[in-house]
C-alpha atoms as a printed R data frame, in Angstrom:
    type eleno elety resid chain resno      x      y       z
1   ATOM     1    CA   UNK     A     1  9.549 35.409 -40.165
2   ATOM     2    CA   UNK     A     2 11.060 32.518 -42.241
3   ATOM     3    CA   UNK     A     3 12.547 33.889 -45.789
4   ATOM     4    CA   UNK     A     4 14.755 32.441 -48.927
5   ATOM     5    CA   UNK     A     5 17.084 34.231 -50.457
6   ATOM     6    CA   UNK     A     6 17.585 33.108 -54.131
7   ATOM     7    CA   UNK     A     7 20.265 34.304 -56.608
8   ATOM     8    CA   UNK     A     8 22.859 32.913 -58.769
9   ATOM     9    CA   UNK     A     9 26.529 32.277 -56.987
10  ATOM    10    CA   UNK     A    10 28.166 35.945 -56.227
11  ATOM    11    CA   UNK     A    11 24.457 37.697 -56.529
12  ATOM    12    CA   UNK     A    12 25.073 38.359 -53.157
13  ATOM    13    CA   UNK     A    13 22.636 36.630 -51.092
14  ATOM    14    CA   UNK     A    14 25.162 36.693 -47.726
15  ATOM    15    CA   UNK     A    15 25.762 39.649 -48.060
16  ATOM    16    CA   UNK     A    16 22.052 40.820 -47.138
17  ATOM    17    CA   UNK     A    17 20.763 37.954 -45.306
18  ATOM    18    CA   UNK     A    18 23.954 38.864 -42.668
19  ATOM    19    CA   UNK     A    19 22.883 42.382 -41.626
20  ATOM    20    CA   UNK     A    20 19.082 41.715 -42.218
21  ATOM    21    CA   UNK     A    21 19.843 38.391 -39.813
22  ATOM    22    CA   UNK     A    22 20.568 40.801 -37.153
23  ATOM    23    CA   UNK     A    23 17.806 43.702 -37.643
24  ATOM    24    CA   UNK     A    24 15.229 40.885 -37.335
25  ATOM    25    CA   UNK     A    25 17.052 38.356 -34.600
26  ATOM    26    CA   UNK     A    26 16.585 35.656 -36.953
27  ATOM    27    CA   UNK     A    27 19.486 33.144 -37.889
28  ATOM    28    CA   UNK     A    28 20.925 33.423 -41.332
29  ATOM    29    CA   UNK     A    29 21.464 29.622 -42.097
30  ATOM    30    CA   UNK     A    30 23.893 29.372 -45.031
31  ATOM    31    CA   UNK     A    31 24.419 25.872 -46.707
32  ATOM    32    CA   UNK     A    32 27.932 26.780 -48.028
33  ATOM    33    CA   UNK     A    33 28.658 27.605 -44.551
34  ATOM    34    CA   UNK     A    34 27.363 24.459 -43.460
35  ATOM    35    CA   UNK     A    35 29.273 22.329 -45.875
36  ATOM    36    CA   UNK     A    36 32.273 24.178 -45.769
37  ATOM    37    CA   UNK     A    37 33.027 23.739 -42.176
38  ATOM    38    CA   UNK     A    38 32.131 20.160 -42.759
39  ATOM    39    CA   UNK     A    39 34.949 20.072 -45.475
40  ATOM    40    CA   UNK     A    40 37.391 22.107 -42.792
41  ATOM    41    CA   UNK     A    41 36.102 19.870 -39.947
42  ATOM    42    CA   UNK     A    42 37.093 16.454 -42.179
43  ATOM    43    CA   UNK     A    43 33.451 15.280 -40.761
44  ATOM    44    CA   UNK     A    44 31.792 12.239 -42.980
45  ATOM    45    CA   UNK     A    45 29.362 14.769 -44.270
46  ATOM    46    CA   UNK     A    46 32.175 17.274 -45.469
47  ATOM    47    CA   UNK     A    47 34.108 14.220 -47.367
48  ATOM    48    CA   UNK     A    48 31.286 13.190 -49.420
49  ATOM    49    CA   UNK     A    49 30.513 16.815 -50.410
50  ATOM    50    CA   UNK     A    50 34.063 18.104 -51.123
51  ATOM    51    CA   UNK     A    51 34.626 16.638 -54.207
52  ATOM    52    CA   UNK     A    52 31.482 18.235 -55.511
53  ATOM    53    CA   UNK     A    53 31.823 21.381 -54.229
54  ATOM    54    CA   UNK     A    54 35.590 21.781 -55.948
55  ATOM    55    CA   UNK     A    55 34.262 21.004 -59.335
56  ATOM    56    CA   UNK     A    56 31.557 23.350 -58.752
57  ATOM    57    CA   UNK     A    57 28.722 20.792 -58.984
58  ATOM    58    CA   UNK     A    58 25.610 20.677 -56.419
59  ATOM    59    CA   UNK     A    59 25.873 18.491 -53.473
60  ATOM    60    CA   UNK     A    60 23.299 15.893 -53.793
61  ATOM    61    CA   UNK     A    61 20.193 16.690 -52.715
62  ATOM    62    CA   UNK     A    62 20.101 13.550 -49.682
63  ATOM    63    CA   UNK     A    63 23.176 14.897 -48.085
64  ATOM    64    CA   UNK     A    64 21.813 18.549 -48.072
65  ATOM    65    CA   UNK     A    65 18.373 18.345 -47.338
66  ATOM    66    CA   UNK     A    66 19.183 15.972 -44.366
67  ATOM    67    CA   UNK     A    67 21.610 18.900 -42.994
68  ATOM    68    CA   UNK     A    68 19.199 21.417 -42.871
69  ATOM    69    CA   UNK     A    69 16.685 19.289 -41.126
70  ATOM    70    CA   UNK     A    70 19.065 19.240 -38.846
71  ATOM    71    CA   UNK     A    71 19.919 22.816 -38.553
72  ATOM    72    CA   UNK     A    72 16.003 23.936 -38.893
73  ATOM    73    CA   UNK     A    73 15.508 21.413 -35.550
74  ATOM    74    CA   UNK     A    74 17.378 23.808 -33.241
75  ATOM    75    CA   UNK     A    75 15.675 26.284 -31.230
76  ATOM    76    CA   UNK     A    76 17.333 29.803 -32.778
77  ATOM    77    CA   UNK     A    77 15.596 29.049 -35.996
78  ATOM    78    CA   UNK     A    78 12.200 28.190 -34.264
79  ATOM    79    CA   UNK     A    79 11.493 32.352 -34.118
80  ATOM    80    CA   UNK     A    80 12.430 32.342 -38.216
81  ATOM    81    CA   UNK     A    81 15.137 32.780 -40.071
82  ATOM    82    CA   UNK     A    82 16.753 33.462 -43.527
83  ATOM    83    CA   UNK     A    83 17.777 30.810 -45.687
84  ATOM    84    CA   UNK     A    84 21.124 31.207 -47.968
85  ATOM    85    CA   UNK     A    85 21.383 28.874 -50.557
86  ATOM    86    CA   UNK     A    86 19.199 26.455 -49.986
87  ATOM    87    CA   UNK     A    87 16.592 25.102 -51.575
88  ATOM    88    CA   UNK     A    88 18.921 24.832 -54.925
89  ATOM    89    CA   UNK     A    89 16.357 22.458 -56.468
90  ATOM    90    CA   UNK     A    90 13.062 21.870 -56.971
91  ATOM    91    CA   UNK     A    91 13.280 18.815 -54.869
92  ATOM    92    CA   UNK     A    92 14.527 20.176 -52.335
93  ATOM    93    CA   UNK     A    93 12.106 23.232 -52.513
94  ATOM    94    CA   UNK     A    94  9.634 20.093 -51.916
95  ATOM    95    CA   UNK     A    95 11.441 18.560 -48.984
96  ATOM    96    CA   UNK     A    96 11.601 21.829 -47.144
97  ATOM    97    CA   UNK     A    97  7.863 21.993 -47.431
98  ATOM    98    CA   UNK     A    98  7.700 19.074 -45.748
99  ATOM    99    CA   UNK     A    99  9.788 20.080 -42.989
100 ATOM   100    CA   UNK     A   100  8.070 23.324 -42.182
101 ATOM   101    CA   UNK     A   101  4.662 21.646 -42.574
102 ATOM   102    CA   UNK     A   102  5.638 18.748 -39.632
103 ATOM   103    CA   UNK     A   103  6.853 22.578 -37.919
104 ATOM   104    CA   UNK     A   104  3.418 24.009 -38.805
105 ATOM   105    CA   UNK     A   105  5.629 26.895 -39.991
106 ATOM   106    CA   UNK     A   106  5.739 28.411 -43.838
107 ATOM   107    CA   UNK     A   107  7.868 30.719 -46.177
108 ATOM   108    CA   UNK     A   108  7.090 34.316 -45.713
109 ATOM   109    CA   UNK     A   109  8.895 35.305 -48.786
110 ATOM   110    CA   UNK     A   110 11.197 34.255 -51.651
111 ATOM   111    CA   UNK     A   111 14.106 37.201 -52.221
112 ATOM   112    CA   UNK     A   112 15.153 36.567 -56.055
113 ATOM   113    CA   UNK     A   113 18.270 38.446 -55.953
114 ATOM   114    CA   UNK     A   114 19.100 39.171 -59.441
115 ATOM   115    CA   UNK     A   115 22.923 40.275 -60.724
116 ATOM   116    CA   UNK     A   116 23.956 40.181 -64.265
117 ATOM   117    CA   UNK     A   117 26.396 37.620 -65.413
118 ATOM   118    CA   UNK     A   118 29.579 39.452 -65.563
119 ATOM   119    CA   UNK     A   119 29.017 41.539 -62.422
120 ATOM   120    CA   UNK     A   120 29.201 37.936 -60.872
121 ATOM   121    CA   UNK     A   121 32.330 37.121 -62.375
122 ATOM   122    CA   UNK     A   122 33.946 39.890 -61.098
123 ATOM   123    CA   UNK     A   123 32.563 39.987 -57.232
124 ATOM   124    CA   UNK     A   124 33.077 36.251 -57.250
125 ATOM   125    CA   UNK     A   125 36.746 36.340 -58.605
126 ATOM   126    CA   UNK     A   126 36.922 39.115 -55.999
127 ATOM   127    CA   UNK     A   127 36.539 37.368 -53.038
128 ATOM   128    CA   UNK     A   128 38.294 37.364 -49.811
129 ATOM   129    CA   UNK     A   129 37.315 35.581 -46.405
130 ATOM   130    CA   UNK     A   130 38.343 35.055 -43.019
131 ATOM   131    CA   UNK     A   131 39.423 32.076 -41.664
132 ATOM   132    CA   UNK     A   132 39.062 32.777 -38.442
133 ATOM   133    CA   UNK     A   133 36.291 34.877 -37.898
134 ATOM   134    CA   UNK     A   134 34.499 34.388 -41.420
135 ATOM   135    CA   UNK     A   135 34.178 37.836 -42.036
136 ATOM   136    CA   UNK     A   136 33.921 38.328 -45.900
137 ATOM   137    CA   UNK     A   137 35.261 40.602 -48.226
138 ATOM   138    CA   UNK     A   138 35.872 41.465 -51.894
139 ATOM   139    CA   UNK     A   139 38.519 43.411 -53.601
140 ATOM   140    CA   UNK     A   140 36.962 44.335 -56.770
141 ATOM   141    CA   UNK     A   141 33.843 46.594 -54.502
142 ATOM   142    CA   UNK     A   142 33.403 48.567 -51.690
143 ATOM   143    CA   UNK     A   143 34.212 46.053 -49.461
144 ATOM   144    CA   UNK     A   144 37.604 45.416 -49.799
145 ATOM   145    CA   UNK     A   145 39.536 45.205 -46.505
146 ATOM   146    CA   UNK     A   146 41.502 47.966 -45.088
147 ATOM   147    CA   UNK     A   147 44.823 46.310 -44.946
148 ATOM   148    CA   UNK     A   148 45.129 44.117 -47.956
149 ATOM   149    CA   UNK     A   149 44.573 40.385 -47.498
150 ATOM   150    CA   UNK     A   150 44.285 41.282 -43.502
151 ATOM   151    CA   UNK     A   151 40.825 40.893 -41.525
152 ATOM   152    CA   UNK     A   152 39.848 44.055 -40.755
153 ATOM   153    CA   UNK     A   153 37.692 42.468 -37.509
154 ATOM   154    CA   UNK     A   154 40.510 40.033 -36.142
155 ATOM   155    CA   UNK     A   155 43.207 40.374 -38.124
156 ATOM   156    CA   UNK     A   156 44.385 37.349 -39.403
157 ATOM   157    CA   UNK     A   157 45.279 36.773 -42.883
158 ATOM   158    CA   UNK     A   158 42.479 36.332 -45.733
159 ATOM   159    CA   UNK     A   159 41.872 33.578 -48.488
160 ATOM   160    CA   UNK     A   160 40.577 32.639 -51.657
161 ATOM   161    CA   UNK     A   161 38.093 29.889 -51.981
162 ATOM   162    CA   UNK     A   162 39.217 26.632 -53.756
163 ATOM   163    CA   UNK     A   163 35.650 27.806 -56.100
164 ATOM   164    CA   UNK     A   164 36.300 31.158 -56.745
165 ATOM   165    CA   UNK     A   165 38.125 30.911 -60.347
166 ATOM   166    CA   UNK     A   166 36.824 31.556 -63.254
167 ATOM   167    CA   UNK     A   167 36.364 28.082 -64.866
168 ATOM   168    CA   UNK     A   168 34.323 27.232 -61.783
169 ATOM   169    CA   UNK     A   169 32.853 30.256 -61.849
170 ATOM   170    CA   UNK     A   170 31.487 29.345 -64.855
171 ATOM   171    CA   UNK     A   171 30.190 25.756 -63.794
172 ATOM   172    CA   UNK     A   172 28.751 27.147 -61.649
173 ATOM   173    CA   UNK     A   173 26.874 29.322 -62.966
174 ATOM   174    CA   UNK     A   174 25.906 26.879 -65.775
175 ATOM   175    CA   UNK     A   175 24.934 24.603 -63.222
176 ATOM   176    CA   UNK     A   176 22.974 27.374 -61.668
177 ATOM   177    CA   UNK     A   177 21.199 28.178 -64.618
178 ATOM   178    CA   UNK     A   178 19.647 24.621 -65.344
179 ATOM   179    CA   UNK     A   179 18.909 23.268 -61.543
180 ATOM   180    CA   UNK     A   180 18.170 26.225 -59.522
181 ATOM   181    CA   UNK     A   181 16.523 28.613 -62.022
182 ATOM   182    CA   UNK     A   182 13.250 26.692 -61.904
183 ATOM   183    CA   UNK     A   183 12.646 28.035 -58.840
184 ATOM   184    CA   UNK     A   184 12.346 30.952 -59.597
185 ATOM   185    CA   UNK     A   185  9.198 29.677 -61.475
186 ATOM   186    CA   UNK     A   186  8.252 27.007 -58.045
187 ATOM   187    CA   UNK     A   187  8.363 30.194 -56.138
188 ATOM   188    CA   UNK     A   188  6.280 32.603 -58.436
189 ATOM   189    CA   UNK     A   189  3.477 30.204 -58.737
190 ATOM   190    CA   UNK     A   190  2.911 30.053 -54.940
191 ATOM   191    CA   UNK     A   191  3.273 33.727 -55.028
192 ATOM   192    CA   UNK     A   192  5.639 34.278 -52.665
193 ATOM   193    CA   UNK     A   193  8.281 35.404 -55.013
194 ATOM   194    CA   UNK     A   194  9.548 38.456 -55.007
195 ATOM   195    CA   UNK     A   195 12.836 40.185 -57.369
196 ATOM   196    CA   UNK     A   196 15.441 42.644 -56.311
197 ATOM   197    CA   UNK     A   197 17.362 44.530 -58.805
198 ATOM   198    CA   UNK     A   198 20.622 43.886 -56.808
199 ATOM   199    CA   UNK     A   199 23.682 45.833 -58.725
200 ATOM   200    CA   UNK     A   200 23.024 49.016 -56.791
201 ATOM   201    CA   UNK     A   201 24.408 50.325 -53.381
202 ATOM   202    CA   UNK     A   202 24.273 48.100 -50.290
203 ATOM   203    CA   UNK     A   203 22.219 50.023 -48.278
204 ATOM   204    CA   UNK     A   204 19.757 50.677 -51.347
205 ATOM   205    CA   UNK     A   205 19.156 46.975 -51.808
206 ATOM   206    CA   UNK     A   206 18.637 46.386 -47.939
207 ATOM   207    CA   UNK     A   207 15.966 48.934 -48.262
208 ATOM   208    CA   UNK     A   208 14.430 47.525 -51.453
209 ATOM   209    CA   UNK     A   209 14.823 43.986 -49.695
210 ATOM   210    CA   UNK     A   210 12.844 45.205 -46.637
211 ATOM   211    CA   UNK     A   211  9.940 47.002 -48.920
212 ATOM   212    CA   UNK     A   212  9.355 43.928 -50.101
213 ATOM   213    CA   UNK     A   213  9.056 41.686 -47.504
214 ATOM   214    CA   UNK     A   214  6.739 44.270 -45.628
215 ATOM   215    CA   UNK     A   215  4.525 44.268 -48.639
216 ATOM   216    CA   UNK     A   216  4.473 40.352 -48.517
C-alpha cells in the first residue's frame, strides 16, 4: 500500500498519515520531518535547505527528491507507506515515478486533503511540538496539550516553529497555491485522486480517509 497525502500547509496531512501509519504498518515518511532534523542536525543537506524553509519557500526540487530516494531505499518502506509532503511539484511528482517504476512499485492513492484558508491560519498559528519526542499539538483545537506548553507523552517543554507566523503562513500558502496545486490536476488525470472534506472531527476524517482508499 503506497499513498500521498496532499493538502495545503496546516490541512493536516500528519495528522492522519500518523495514526493511519500505524493501522496499516506502513511508514509515514514526512519531508518536513526529514529536512527539519537535517536543519537541527547542522548536516550539509539541512544548511542548504534552512534558508528556504524560514522564508517559507520550497526546497529545491534536487535536494528533495534526492532525500527521498534515499528514504524510499530502506527496507520499512519496501511493504508501502504514506507520503507527507512530498511530491510538492509536478517535477517531482515525475521523479517519484521514476523511482517506484526502477521499484516496480506504484501509487495506490492520492489523499487531497482539503481545509479552507482561514481554518489553516488558525491550526497553523496554533501549533505546538515536541522537541524531544515530536509529538505534535495545537492550541487553537482539540489537541491542545494537557499542561500548557508541556508534552503530554514525555514531558518536556513545547515550541513554536520558526514557520508558523502569519506572514509565512501566508507565503506559504501563496507558494502552495501556484507550485503544488497542479497536482491536484497530475493526480486526477491518472485517476488516482481522491478529496477529503477535512474540517470535521478526527476520527470522521480517518474514516472518510479509509472509505476511500478501500474504494481505490
Amino acid at each position: 500500500m503506497r499513498f500521498i497525502f496532499l493538502g495545503a500547509p496546516g490541512a493536516g496531512k500528519g495528522t492522519y498519515a500518523s495514526p493511519l501509519s500505524r493501522e496499516w504498518n506502513i511508514p509515514a515518511i514526512s519531508t518536513g520531518d526529514i529536512l527539519r532534523e537535517n536543519v537541527k542536525q547542522n548536516t550539509a543537506l539541512g544548511q542548504k535547505a534552512k534558508a528556504y524553509m524560514e522564508r517559507g519557500a520550497l526546497v529545491p526540487d534536487e535536494i528533495v527528491t534526492g532525500m527521498m530516494a534515499e528514504r524510499l531505499s530502506k527496507q520499512d518502506a519496501d511493504r508501502g507507506f504514506i507520503l507527507d509532503g512530498y511530491p510538492r511539484t509536478i517535477s517531482q511528482a515525475e521523479a517519484l515515478n521514476k523511482i517506484l517504476v526502477e521499484k516496480n512499485h506504484r501509487v495506490k492513492a492520492v489523499i487531497n486533503v482539503e481545509v479552507p484558508r482561514e481554518v489553516i491560519i488558525q491550526r497553523l498559528t496554533g501549533r505546538r511540538a515536541c522537541p524531544q519526542c515530536h509529538a505534535n499539538y495545537n492550541v487553537n483545537t482539540s489537541l491542545r496539550p494537557r499542561v500548557e506548553n508541556v508534552c503530554d507523552q514525555c514531558g518536556a517543554g513545547l515550541i513554536t516553529r520558526s514557520d508558523d507566523n502569519k506572514e509565512t503562513i501566508t507565503r506559504r500558502l501563496a507558494v502552495y497555491t501556484e507550485q503544488t496545486a497542479p497536482l491536484i490536476d497530475f493526480y486526477r488525470r491518472d485517476g488516482l485522486l481522491r478529496s477529503i472534506d477535512a474540517t470535521g472531527e478526527i476520527p470522521e476524517i480517518l474514516n472518510m480517509i479509509r472509505a476511500a482508499v478501500e474504494w481505490n
